[in-house]
C-alpha positions in Angstrom: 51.9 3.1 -12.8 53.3 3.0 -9.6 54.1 6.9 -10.1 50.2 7.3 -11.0 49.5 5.5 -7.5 51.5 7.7 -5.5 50.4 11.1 -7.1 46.8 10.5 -6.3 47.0 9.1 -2.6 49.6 12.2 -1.6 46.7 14.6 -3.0 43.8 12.6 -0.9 46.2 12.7 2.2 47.3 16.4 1.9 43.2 17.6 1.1 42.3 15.7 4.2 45.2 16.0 6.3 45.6 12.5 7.3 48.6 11.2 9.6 48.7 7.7 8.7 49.1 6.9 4.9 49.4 3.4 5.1 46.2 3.0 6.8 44.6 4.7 3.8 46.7 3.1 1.4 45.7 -0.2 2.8 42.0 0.7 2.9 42.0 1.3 -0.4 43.4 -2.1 -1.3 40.4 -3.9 1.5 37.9 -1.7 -0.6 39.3 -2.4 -4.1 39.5 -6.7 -3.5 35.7 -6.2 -2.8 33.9 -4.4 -5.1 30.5 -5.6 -6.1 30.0 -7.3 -2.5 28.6 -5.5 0.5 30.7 -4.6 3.2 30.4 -2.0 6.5 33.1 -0.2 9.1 32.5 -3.5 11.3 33.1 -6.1 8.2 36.6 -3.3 7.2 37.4 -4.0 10.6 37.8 -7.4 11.0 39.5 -7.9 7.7 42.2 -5.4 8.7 42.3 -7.4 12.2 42.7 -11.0 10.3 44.3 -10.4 7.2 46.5 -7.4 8.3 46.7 -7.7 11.5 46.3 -4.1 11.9 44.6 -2.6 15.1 42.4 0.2 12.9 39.6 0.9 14.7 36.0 1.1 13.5 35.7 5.0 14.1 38.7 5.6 12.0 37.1 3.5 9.3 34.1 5.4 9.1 36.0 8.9 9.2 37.8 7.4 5.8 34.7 6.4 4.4 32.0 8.3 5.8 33.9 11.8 4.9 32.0 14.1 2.2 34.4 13.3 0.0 34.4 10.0 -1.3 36.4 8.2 -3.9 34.9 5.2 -5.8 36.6 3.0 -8.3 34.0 3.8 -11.1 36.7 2.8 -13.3 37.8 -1.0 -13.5 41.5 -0.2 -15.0 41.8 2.5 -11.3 41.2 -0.9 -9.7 42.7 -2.7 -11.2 45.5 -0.1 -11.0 45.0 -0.4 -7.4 45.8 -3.9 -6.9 48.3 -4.2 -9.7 46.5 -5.8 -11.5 46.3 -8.7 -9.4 
């Protein structure tokens, strides 16, 4: 699984040329832990601040999210996948 993980976020970071992997990687895990509830680049923000104590900032949130291409976890096994299965 963990192979499966890997595969797919080097492909998003080589398309879109991204520097900081983790920062997407942990993204992914904020978005994945709330799906079904509402959330903005200001509400990404201060969970990354409090829970990872990370100094993202909200423009770089929105670049992630608000890019043409977006990714969604229409699949509850990828999320799942995501979070092993936490």
């Amino acid at each position: 699984m963990r192979l499966f993980r890997e595969t797919y976020i080097k492909d998003i970071v080589e398309r879109n040329n991204i520097e900081k992997q983790q920062e997407l990687e942990d993204l992914l895990n904020v978005l994945a832990s709330s799906i079904g509830a509402l959330t903005n680049p200001t509400k990404i923000e201060a969970t990354f601040k409090s829970r990872l104590y990370s100094s993202i900032s909200n423009n770089t949130i929105s670049k992630y999210i608000g890019s043409p291409l977006k990714y969604y976890f229409e699949d509850v096994g990828l999320c799942n996948a995501r979070l092993d299965f936490r």
